[in-house]
Steps between C-alpha positions, in 0.01 A plus 500: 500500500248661657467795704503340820741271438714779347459680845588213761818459275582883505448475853747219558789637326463832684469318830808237433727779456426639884784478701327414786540074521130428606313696225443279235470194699195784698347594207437122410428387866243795573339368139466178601357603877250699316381217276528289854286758638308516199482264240243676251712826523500724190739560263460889658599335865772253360667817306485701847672213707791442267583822444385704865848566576687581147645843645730330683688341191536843308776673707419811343119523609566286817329655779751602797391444836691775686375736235126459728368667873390163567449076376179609360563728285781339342321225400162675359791642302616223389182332429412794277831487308461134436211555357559800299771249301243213480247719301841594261571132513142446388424769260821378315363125524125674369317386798156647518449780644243381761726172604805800469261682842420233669881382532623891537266507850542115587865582505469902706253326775773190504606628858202598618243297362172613590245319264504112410679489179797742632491288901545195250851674368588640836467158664675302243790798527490444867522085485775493239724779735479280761521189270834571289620870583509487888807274527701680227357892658633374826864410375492821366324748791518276790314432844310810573425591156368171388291516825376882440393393136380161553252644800431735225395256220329294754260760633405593141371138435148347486403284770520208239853590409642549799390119595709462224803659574457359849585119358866615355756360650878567347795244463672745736330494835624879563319635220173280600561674859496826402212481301295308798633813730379751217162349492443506909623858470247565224205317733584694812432810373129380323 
């Protein structure tokens, strides 16, 4: 097996043992957006998309969200612990050092983007949350929280994403109405 390979299946037992429901079927969903997004993508990119979020399934480096002044902060922190285990997850798997980098920075900027190759991750992140996580995030935060973080994820997409996100439409009409009253909150304040 090689060293890439090794990786993505390092990275998919760590994430199936999360004990949050949507992670796995996230990882895989913000993989495929990206290759959606991006069909030439890297083996660099497709490393960063499965495994952007891998924190989350380690409850002893999990990031804590009250443990953080503000949404921000919490999750540069967890962008930079999810990709502090990616580069052990790679060194064991003997990825190459320079592949190793690029992944370790695709996966910090994750949430922020701020170049093409990290917007790409950021906007699959953003498409699969509102994709596969948002209906299983609201059953578990509810109404007002599901609206504070889908405004969130919203504003952080590119204009060709959020066309994207604009065409989902859930079996459950609620959860389609809350994200169609999260986006006109997120436009009224552009």
């Amino acid at each position: 097996m090689d060293s890439v390979e090794c990786t993505k299946q390092k990275i998919r037992a760590v994430i199936a043992g999360s004990t949050v429901p949507e992670d796995p079927l996230h990882a895989e969903n913000t993989l495929d957006w990206l290759l959606r997004l991006e069909p030439d993508a890297d083996q660099a990119l497709q490393i960063a998309a499965l495994g952007h979020d891998i924190e989350r399934a380690l409850k002893a480096r999990k990031v804590k969200r009250p443990d953080f002044p503000d949404y921000d902060s919490f999750k540069a922190a967890h962008a930079r612990v999810s990709a502090e285990i990616l580069r052990g997850i790679m060194e064991d798997c003997g990825v190459q050092q320079e592949m190793a980098s690029e992944v370790y920075l695709l996966v910090c900027r994750h949430e922020t983007g701020g170049d093409p190759r990290s917007d790409l991750i950021k906007n699959a992140d953003s498409i699969s949350y509102f994709h596969v996580n948002m209906p299983l995030y609201y059953q578990r935060e509810g109404w007002e929280e599901t609206k504070r973080r889908c405004i969130w994820g919203y504003d952080r997409l590119s204009a060709c994403a959020k066309k994207i996100v604009e065409n989902i439409a859930y079996a459950d009409e609620k959860l389609t109405k809350l994200l169609q009253e999260a986006m006109r909150e997120a436009h009224s304040k552009d």
